[in-house]
C-alpha positions as CSV (number, residue, x, y, z in Angstrom):
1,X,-10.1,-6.7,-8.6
2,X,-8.3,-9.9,-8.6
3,X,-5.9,-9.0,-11.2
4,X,-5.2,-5.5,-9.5
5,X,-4.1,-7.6,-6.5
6,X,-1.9,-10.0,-8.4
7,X,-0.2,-7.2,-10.3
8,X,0.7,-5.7,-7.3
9,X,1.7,-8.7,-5.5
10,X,3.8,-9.9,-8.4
11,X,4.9,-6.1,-9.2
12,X,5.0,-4.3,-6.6
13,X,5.8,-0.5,-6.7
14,X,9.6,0.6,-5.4
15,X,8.1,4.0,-4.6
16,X,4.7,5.8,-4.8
17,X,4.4,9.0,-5.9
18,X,8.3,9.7,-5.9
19,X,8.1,7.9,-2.0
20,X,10.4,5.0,-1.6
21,X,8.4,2.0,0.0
22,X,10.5,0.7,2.9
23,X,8.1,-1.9,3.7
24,X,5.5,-4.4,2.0
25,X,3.2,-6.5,4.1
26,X,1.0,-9.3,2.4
27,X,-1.5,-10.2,4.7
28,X,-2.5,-12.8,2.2
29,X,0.7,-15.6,3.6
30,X,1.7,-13.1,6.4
31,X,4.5,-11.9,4.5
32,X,6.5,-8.9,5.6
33,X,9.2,-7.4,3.0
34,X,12.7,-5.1,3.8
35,X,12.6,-3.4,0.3
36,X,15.4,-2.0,0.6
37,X,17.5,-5.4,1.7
38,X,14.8,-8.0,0.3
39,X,15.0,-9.8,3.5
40,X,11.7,-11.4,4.7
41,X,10.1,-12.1,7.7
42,X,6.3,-13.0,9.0
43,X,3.8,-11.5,10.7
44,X,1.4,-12.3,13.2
45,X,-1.6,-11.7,11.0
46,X,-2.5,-13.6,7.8
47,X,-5.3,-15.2,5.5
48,X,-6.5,-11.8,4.4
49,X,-6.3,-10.2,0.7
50,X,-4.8,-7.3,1.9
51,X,-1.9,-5.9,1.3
52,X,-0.1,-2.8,2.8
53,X,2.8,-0.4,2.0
54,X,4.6,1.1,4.4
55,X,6.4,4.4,2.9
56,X,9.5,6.7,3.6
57,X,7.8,9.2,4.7
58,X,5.4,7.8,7.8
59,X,2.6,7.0,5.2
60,X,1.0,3.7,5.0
61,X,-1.4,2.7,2.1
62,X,-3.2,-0.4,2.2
63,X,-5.1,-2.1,-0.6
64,X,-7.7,-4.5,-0.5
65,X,-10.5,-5.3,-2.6
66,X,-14.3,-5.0,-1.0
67,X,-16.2,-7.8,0.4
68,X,-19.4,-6.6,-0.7
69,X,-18.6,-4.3,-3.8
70,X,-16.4,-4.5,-7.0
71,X,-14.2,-2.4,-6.5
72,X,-10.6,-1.9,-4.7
73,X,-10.6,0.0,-1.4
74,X,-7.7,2.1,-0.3
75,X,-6.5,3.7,2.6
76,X,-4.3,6.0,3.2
77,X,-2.6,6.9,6.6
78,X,-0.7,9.9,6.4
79,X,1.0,12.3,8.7
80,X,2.1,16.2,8.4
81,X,3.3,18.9,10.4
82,X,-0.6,20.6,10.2
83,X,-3.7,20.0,8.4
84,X,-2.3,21.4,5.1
85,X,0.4,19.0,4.8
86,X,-1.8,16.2,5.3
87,X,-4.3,17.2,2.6
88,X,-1.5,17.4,0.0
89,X,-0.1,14.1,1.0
90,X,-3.4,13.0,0.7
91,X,-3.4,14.7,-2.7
92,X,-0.6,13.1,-3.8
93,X,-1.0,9.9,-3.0
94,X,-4.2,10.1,-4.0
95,X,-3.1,10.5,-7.5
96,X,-1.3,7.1,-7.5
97,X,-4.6,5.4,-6.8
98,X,-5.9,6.8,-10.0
99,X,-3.2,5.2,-11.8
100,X,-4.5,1.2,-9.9
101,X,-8.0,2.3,-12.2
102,X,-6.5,2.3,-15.4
């Protein structure tokens, strides 16, 4: 779990799933993240291992490793036009969290 969260913090992904991430939060330092200008900011909210991903599209993933469990919890927070929409976002997104288990 811990060396999922450092590869993402020190590599973090330009897009998921062929979705450009605009934003990258690190609750961690409070750390917020322009990707597309590099600029940096803060955030209200730090001192959590949590780290979110804000994408092109509306979706938000966030990624955080479980405080009673090992294992890496993700969320995903999607929107669509309808229901079916949703559940292929979900789909495809989902598919990029198969690739954080290998």
């Amino acid at each position: 779990m811990a060396q999922l969260m450092k590869n993402l913090r020190e590599n973090p992904p330009a897009e998921i799933s062929g979705v450009k991430v605009v934003t990258r939060k690190d609750y961690t330092d409070g750390s917020v993240v322009d990707c597309a200008t590099g600029a940096k900011s803060a955030m209200e909210l730090s001192g959590s291992n949590v780290l979110r991903f804000e994408l092109a599209d509306g979706t938000t993933i966030l990624v955080r490793p479980s405080g009673t469990e090992p294992k890496i919890k993700v969320y995903i927070l999607t929107q669509g036009a309808d229901s079916a929409a949703c559940d292929a976002n979900l789909e495809k997104y989902g598919q990029w969290v198969k690739t954080l288990q290998k």
